[in-house]
N, C-alpha and C positions, 0 to 999 in steps of 0.2 A: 504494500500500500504506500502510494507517494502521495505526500501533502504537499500542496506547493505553499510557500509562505511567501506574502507580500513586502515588497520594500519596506513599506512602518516597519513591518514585525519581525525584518531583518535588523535594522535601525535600532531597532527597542532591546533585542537579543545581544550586539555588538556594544553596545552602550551599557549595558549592565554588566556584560564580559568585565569591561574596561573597571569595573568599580565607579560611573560614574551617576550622578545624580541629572535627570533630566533639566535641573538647573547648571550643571556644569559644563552639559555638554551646549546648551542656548547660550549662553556666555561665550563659549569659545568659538560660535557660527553667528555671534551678535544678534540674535532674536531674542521676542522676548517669551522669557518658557512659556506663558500660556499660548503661544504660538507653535513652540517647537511642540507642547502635550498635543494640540492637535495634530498635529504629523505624526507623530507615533500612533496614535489612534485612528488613523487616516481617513481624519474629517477636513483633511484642506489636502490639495495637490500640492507639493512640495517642485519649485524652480532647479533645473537643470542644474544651476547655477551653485543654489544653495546645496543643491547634492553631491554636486563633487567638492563641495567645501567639506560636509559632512563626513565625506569619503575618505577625503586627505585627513582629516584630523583622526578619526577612526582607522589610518593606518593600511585601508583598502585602495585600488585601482574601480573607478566608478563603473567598469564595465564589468566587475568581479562582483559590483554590488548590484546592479543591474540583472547579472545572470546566476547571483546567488544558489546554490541550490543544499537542500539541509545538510549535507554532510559538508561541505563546507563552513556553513555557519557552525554546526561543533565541533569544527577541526581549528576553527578561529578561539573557538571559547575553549576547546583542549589546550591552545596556545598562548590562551590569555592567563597571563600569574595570577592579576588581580579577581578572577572570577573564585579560585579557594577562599580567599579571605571574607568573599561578600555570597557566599551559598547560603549560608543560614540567614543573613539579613533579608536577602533578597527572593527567597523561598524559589533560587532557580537548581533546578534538578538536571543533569545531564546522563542519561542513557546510551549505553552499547547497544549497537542494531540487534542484538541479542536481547539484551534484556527489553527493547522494543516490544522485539516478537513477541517474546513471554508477556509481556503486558496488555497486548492486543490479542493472544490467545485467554490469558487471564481473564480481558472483559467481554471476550466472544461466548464463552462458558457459562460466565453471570448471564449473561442478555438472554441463552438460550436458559438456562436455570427460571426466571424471570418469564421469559413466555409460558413457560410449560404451568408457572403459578399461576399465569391470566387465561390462561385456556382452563384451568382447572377451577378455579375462581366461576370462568364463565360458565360452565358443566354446573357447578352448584347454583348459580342466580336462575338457569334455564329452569332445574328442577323443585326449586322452591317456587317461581312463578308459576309452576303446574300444578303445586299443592294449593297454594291461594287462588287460584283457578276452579280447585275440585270442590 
């Protein structure tokens, strides 16, 4: 399964890599944060411009950011020092394509566990509306 991630949620990944605060990183691209919080969130289009500013100060080639793809962004944050120190601040979790899979196999299990209760659930609602019926 590939998830593609967008620019913001590449931005937002690399930025927390760094240890930085979304106020630290608008400081050093001169916006002002409640501007940059929109870009990360990606409720405003972000200028070419300001992106390869973004790029250069994150340390990336804009066309690396542009064609980002996941294993890259945690092959950045495998390389970033600063992301050990800010894991528990920042409640970011980094997984092995392994422990992925186990975790998508993990909630494959639940989801079907779960149906089998709402079909079972449903078997009982059918047969009491029979009895209130009789």
């Amino acid at each position: 399964m590939v998830i593609s991630m967008r620019v913001y949620e590449k931005l937002r990944l690399m930025r927390k890599c760094k240890g930085w605060t979304q106020e630290q990183l608008a400081e050093r691209i001169y916006l002002a944060v409640n501007t940059y919080a929109k870009i990360e969130r990606g409720e405003v289009d972000i200028k070419l411009g300001k992106l390869e500013k973004i790029a250069e100060i994150l340390g990336v080639d804009i066309q690396e950011l542009l064609a980002f793809k996941e294993k890259n962004v945690m092959n950045f944050a495998e390389n970033c020092h600063d992301i050990h120190n800010n894991v528990h601040q920042e409640n970011v979790i980094l997984l092995t394509e392994t422990q992925c899979a186990h975790e998508l196999e993990k909630a494959n299990l639940i989801i079907a566990q779960k149906n089998k209760e709402i079909a079972h659930l449903e078997e009982i609602i059918e047969l009491l509306k029979k009895d209130v019926r009789s």
